[in-house]
C-alpha positions as CSV (number, residue, x, y, z in Angstrom):
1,X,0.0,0.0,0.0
2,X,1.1,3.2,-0.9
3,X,1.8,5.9,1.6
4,X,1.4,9.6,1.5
5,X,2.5,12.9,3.1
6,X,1.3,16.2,2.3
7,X,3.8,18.2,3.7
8,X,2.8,22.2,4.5
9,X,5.8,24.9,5.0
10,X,6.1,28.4,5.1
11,X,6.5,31.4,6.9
12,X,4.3,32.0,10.2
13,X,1.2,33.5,9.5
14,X,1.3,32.4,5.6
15,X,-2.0,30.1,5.9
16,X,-0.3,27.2,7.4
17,X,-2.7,25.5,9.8
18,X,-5.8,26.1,7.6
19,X,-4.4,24.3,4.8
20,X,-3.3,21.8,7.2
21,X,-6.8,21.4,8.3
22,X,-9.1,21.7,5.0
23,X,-6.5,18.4,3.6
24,X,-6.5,16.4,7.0
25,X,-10.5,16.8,7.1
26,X,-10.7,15.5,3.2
27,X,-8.0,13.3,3.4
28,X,-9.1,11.7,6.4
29,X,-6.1,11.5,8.3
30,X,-3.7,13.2,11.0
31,X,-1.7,16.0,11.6
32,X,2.0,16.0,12.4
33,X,3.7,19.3,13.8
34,X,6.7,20.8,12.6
35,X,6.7,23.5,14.9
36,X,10.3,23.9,17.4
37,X,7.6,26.6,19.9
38,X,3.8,24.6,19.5
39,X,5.7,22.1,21.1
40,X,5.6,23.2,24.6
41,X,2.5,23.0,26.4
42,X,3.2,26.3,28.3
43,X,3.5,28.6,25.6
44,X,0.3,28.9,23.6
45,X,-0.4,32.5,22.3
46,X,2.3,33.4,21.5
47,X,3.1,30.6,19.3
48,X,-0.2,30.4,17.0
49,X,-1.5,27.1,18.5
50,X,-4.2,25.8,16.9
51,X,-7.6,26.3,19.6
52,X,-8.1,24.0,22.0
53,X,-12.1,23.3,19.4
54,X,-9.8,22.4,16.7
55,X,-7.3,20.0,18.6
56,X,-10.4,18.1,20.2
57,X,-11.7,17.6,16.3
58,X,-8.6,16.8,14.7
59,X,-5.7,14.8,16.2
60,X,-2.7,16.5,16.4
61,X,0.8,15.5,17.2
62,X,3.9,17.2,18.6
63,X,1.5,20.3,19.5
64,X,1.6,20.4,23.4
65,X,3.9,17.4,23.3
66,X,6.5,18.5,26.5
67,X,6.9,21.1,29.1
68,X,9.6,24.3,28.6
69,X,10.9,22.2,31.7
70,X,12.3,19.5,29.7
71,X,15.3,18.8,27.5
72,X,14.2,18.8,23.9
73,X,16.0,19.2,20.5
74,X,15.7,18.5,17.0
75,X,17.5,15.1,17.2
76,X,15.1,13.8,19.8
77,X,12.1,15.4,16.9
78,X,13.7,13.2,14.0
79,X,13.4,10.5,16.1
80,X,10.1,10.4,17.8
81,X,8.4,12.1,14.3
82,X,10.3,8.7,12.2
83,X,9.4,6.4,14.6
84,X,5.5,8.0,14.7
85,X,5.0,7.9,11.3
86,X,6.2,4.6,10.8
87,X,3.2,3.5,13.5
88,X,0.6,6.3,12.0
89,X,1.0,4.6,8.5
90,X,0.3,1.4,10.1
91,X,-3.6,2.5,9.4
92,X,-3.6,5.3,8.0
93,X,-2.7,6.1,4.0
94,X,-2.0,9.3,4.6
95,X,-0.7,12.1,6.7
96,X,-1.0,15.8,7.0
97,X,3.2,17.7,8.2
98,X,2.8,21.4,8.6
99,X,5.3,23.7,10.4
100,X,7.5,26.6,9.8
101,X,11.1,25.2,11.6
102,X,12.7,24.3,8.5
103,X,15.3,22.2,10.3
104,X,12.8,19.7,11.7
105,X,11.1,19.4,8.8
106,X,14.3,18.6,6.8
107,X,15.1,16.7,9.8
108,X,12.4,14.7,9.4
109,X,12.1,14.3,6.1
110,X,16.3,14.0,5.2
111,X,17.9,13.2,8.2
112,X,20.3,14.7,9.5
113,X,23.7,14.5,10.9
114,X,24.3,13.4,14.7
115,X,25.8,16.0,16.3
116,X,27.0,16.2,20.2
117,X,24.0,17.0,22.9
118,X,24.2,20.7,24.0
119,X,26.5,21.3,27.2
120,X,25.3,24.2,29.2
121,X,28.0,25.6,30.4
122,X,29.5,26.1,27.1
123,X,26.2,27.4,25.7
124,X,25.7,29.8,28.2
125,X,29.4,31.0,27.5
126,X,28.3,32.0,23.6
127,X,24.7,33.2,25.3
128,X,26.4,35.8,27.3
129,X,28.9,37.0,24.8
130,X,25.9,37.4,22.1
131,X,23.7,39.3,25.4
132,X,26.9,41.4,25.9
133,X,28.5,42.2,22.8
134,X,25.9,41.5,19.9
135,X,25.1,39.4,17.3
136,X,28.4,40.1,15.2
137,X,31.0,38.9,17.6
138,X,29.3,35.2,17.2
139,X,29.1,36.2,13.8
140,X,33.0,37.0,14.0
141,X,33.7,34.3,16.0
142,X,32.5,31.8,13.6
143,X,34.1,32.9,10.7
144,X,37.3,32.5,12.4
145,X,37.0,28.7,13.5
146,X,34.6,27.8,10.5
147,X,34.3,29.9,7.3
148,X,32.7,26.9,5.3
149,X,29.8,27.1,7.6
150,X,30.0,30.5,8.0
151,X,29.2,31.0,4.3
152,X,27.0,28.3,4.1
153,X,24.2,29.3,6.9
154,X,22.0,32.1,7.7
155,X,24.0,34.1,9.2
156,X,21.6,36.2,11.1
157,X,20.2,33.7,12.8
158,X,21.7,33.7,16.2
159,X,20.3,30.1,17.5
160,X,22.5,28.5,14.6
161,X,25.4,30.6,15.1
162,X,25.5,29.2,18.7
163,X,24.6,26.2,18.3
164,X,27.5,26.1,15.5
165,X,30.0,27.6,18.3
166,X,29.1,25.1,20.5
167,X,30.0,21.6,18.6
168,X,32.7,23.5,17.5
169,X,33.7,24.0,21.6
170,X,33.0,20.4,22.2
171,X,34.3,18.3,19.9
172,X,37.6,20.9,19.0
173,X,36.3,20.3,15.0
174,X,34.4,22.9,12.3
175,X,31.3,21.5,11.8
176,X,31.4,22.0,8.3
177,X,33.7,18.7,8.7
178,X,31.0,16.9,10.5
179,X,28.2,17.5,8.1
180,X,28.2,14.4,5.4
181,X,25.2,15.6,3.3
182,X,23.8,12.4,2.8
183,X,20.2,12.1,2.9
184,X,18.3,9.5,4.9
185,X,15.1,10.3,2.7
186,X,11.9,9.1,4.1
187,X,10.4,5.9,2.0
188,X,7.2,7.8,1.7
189,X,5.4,9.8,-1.0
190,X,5.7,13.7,-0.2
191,X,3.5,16.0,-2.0
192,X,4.9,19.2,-1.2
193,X,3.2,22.6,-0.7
194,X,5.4,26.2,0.2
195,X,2.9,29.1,1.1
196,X,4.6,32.0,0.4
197,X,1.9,34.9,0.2
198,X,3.0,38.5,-1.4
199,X,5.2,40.3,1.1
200,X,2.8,43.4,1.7
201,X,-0.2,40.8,2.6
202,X,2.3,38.4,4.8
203,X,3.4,41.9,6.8
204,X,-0.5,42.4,7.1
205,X,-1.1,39.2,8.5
206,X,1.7,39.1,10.8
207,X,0.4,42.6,12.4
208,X,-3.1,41.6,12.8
209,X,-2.0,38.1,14.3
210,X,0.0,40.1,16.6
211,X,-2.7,42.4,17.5
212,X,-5.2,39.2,17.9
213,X,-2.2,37.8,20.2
214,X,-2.4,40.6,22.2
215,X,-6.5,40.9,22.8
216,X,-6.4,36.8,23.5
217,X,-4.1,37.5,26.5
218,X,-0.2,37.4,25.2
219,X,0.8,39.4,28.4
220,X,-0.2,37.2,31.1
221,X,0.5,34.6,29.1
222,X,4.2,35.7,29.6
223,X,3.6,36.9,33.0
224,X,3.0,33.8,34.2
225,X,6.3,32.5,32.8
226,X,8.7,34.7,34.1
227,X,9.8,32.6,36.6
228,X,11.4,30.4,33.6
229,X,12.5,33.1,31.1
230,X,15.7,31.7,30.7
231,X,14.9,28.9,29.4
232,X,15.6,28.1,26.1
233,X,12.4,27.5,24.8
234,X,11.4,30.8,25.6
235,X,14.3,32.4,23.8
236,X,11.8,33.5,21.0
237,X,10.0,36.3,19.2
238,X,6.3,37.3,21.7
239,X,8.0,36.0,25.1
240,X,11.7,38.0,24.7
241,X,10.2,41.2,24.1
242,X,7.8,41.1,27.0
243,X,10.4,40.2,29.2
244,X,11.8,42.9,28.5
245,X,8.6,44.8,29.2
246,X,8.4,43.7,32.4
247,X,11.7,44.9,33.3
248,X,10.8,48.2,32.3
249,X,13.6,47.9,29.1
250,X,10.4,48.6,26.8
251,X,7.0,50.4,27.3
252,X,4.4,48.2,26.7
253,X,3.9,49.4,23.1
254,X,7.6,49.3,22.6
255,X,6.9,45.8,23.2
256,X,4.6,45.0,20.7
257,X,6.0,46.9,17.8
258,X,9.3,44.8,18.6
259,X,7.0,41.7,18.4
260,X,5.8,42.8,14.9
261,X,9.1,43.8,13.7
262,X,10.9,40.8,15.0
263,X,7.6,38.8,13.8
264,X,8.9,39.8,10.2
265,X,12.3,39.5,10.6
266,X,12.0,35.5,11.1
267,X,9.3,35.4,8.5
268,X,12.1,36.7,6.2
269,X,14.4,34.2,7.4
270,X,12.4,31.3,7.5
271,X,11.7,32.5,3.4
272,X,14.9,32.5,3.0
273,X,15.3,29.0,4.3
274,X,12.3,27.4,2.2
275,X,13.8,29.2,-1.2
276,X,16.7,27.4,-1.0
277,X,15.1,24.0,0.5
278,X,11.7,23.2,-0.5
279,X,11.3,20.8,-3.1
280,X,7.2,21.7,-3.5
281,X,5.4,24.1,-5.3
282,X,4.9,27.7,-4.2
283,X,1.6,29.1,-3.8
284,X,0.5,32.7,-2.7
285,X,-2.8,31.6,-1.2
286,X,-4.1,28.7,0.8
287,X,-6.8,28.7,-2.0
288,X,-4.5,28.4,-4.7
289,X,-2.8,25.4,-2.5
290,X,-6.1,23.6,-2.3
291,X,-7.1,24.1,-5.8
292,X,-4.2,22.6,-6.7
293,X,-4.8,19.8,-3.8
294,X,-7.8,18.7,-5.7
295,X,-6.7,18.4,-9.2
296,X,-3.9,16.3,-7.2
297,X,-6.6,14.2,-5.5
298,X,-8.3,13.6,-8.9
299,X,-5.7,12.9,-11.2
């Protein structure tokens, strides 16, 4: 029997979880999260969680999987995704991936190459440089002990710089060395769809997303976490800049516009990403997606 994924990217608030939702209700099937922040069950709006209506009428996985509390990364996701599909195929023909963390999803799809677990006091090292002398003395610091990767990355992306620093730290080798490249391609069918909506509408519906975020409660949301904001998971755009609310760094609508801005910022780098490795079709709308969801269904 033939298998099937219909796998969703994009940037956040590209259309995402509805076409997730209009193909899982006529295909049938589940949906798999590819989402590094839906994850936790803490943290839900600021991350764009579907509502608690929707998860009661379609199953979801990997949405409200662990606690910020506990140790996750994306090794431990390419593991418990493979080894989920493997038992969701078992009776189901196909499922539904959506997410917007292009390294699970080519995680998950590709493979990817074991790398040490993270050690904290060397991560904290790089945390604190980054915190006390900016983004480009990582930035420096990497192309020093690893121009391959250097050049090779998204460099404004401070998570992989650090994350690059610290393998570097542990295992005294550039990780460009320690990258093979091979893929470990699923032995599924992937019909691939990349929602990429015009720039001006995206921007739109990342300020009104933000704006709904705030109405539904975003504040106390973080309140309630700031006992924990250190944490990694919580290292991320809607919780960061109300921290910094909270210890009077921002005004309150200092905070928000920095949630907008910072909104687009990763919406630019997460296009970046899928441009350069999505293997689907792009589509502008989530209509235009489904239209061409059906002619795939019929033909």
């Amino acid at each position: 029997m033939s298998h099937h994924i219909w796998l969703i990217v994009g940037p956040t608030a590209s259309g995402k979880t509805a076409l997730s939702l209009e193909m899982a209700k006529k295909l049938n099937c589940p949906i798999l999260s590819a989402d590094s922040r839906q994850i936790y069950i803490e943290m839900n709006i600021g991350t764009a969680k579907p509502t608690s209506e929707i998860l009661k009428k379609q199953k979801h996985y990997f949405i409200n999987h662990i606690s910020i509390k506990e140790k996750y990364d994306v090794n431990t996701y390419e593991t418990e995704s493979k080894h989920l599909l493997e038992k969701l195929f078992e009776t189901n023909t196909h499922v539904v991936i959506v997410g917007g963390t292009g390294l699970y999803i080519k995680a998950l799809t590709e493979g990817l190459d074991p790398l040490p677990d993270s050690q904290i006091h060397v991560r904290k090292f790089y945390e604190n440089l980054l915190k006390e002398k900016g983004i480009e003395s990582i930035q420096h610091l990497l192309f020093e002990k690893d121009k391959a990767y250097y050049n090779k990355i998204d460099i404004h992306n401070p998570r992989r710089i650090l994350r690059a620093l610290e393998v570097i730290e542990i295992t005294g080798m550039p990780i460009s060395e320690q990258l093979t490249g091979i893929q470990k391609k699923l032995p599924y069918h992937i019909h691939e769809y990349y929602l990429c909506p015009d720039r001006h509408i995206l921007y739109k519906n990342i300020n009104d997303r933000v704006d709904e975020m705030i109405q539904l409660g975003l504040e106390d949301e973080v309140k309630n976490l700031l006992p924990f904001k250190e944490f990694q998971a919580l290292q991320t755009v809607g919780y960061q800049e109300f921290f910094q609310y909270f210890e009077a760094n921002l005004s309150k609508m200092e905070a928000i516009e920095k949630i907008k801005q910072h909104s687009r910022n990763y919406a630019k780098r997460q296009i970046t990403w899928f441009n350069k490795f999505s293997h689907g079709s792009q589509f502008k709308s989530v209509e235009d997606a489904l239209f061409h969801f059906n002619q795939e269904l019929l033909s």
